[in-house]
C-alpha positions in Angstrom: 92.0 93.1 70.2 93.8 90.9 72.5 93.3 90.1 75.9 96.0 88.8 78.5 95.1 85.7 80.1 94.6 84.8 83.4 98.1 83.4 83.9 100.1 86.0 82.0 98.2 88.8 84.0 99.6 87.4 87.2 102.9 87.4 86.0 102.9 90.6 84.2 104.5 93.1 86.9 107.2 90.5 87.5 107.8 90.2 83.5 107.9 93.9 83.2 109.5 95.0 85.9 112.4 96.8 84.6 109.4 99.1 83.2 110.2 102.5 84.3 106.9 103.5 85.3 108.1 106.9 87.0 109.7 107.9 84.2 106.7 107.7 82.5 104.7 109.4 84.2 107.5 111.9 84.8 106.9 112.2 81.2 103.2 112.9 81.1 103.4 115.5 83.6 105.8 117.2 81.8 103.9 117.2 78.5 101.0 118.4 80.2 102.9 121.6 82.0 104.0 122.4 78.5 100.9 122.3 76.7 99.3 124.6 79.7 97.4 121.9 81.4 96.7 121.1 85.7 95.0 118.0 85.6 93.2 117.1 88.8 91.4 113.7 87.2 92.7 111.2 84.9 91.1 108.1 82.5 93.8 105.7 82.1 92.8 103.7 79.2 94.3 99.7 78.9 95.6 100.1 82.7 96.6 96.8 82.9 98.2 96.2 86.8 97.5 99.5 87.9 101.2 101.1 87.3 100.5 104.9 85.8 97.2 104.9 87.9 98.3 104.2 91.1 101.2 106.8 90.6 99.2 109.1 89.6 96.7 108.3 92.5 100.1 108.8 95.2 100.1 112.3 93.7 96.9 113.6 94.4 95.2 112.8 91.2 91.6 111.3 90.8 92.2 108.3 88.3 90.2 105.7 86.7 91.4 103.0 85.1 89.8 100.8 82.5 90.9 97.8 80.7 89.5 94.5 79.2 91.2 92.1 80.6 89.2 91.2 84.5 93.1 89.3 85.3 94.5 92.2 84.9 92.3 94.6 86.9 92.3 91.8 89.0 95.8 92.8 89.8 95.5 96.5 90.0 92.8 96.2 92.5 95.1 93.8 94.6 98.1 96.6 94.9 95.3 99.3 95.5 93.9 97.4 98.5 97.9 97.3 99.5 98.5 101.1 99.3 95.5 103.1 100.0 96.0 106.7 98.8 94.0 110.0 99.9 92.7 109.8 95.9 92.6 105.8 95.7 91.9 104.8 91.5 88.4 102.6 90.8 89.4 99.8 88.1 86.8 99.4 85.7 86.0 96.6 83.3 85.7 98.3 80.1 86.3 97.5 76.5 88.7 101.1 75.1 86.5 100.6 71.4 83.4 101.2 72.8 82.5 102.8 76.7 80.7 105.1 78.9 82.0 106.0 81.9 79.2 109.1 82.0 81.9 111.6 83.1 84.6 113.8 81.6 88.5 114.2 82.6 91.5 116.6 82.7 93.5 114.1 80.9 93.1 110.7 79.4 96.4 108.5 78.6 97.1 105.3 77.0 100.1 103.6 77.3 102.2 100.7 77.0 101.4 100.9 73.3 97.5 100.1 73.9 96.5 101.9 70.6 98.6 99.3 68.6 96.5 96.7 70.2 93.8 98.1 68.0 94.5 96.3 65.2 91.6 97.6 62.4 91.1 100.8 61.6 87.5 101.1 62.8 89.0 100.0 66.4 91.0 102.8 66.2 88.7 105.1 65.1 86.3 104.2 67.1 88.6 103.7 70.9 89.2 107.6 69.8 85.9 108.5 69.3 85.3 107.0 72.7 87.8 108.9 74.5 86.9 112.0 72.9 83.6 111.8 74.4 85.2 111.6 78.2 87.1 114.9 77.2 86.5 118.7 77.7 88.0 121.3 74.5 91.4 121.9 75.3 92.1 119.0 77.5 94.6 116.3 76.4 95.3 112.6 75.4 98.7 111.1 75.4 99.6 107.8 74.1 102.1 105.8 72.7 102.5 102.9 69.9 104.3 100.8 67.7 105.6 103.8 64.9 105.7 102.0 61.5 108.8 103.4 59.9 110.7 102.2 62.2 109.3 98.9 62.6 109.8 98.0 58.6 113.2 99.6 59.1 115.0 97.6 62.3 112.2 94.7 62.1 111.8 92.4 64.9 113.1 89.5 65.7 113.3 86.5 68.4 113.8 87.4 72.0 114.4 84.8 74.9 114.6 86.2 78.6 115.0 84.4 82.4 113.0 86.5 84.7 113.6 85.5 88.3 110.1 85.3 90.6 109.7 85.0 93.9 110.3 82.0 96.3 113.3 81.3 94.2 111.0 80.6 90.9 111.6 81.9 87.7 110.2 82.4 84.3 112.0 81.5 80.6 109.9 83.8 78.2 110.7 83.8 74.8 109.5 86.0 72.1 108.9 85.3 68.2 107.0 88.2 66.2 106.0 87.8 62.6 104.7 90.9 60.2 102.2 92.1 57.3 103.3 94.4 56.2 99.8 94.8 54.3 97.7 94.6 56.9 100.3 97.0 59.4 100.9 94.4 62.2 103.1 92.1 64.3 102.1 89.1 65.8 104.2 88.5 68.7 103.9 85.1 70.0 105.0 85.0 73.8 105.8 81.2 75.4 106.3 80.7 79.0 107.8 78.1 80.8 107.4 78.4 84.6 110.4 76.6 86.8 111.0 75.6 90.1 114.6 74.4 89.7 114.9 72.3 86.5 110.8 71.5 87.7 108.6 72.8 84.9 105.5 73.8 86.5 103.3 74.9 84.2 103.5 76.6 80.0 101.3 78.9 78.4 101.4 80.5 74.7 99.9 83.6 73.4 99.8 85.7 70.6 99.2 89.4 70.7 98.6 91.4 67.3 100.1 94.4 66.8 99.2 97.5 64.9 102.2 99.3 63.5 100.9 103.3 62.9 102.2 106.0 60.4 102.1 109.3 61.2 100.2 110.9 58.3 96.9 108.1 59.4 97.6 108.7 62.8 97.0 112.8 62.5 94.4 111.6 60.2 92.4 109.4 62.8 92.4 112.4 65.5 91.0 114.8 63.1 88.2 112.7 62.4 87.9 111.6 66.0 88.0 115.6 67.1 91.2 115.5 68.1 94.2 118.1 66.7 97.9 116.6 66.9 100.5 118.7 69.2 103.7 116.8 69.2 104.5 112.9 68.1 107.9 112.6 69.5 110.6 109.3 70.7 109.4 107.6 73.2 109.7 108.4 76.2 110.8 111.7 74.8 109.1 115.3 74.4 112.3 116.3 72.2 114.0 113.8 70.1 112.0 113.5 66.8 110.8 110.1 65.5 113.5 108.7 63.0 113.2 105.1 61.2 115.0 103.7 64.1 112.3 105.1 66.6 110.6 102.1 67.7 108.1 103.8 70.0 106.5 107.4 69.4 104.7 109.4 72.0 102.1 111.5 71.4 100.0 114.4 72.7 96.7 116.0 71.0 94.2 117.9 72.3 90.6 117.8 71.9 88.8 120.2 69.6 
């Protein structure tokens, strides 16, 4: 499973930040009013900077927010400090394949296709299981990944974006992804060239695996984790089916 790296982490908000976290969360509200649930406590799994969580936390809601990458809490703990909220989220190093919080929650997401970061199938399984355990009956997960029709359908290719930073900086990112199809994954290979000017200040290079999912071994891997699929939809959609051109998927199950 990969980990982001000290200097991606600290450029990750500015890298994504045409990410529409209120929509998303817009989103998970929504699925929860439809499938009958007021959730008052939330376990965000793979938090990363803190974007759903601290949302959530401006709402009222009781969130914690786990993820394995310190750089990254690092940077949700940072904005937390900046905007204290009546419900303020704790940011907990915690690896999603195997953890115990010691509590249970109204709701537990994972977005920003986490789950395809679990490459093997026992990681899946077992990040699942875990989550189960921090779950009443009847309360939900949500989550979205990489849905595998579509991705051996449109196939990936190279990407190359200028993302201006702050002090007049900016950041060339480009973007190569290679499959296996055999083993269900991408590796996407991200390069970044930091500039001041036509300065280059610094590059890094990583590579995070992908897991592309199916549906029939996705409703497959709840049942065996005690978990009963609702609705696996377009991201970030609760109505549009997936098609072969539906890169994302969101879904929603609820715990046996």
């Amino acid at each position: 499973m990969s980990v982001f790296n000290t200097i991606y982490a600290g450029q990750y908000d500015q890298l994504y930040a045409a990410k529409d976290y209120d929509l998303e969360c817009r989103l998970i509200n929504e699925a929860a009013a439809r499938h009958g649930l007021k959730f008052k406590t939330m376990l965000d799994v793979g938090c990363g900077t803190g974007g759903h969580a601290l949302r959530f936390a401006e709402q009222g809601v009781t969130v914690t927010g786990i993820d394995a990458s310190e750089g990254m809490l690092t940077e949700a703990r940072a904005k937390a400090n900046k905007n204290i909220h009546k419900f303020e989220p704790s940011f907990e190093l915690a690896d999603a394949r195997n953890f115990n919080l010691g509590k249970t929650f109204d709701l537990v997401v994972m977005m920003f296709a986490v789950f395809s970061y679990m490459e093997k199938n026992e990681d899946q399984l077992a990040a699942l299981k875990s989550i189960r355990q921090h779950l009443r009956a009847g309360s939900l997960f949500m989550c979205d990944f990489w849905y595998g029709p579509a991705v051996l359908t449109e196939r990936p290719g190279e990407r190359i974006r200028e993302i201006p930073m702050p002090n007049g900086k900016r950041v060339i990112r480009a973007a190569k992804t290679s499959i296996n199809t055999f083993a269900q994954t991408a590796d996407v290979t991200f390069k970044l060239w930091n500039l001041d000017g036509q300065t280059l200040l610094s590059e890094t290079e990583e590579t995070h695996r992908m897991r592309f999912i199916f549906p029939q071994e996705y409703i497959r891997l709840l049942s065996m984790a005690g978990f009963e699929l609702l609705t696996l939809t377009a991201f970030p959609t609760l109505d549009e089916p997936a098609t072969d051109s539906t890169w994302n998927v969101f879904a929603v199950a609820r715990a046996a």
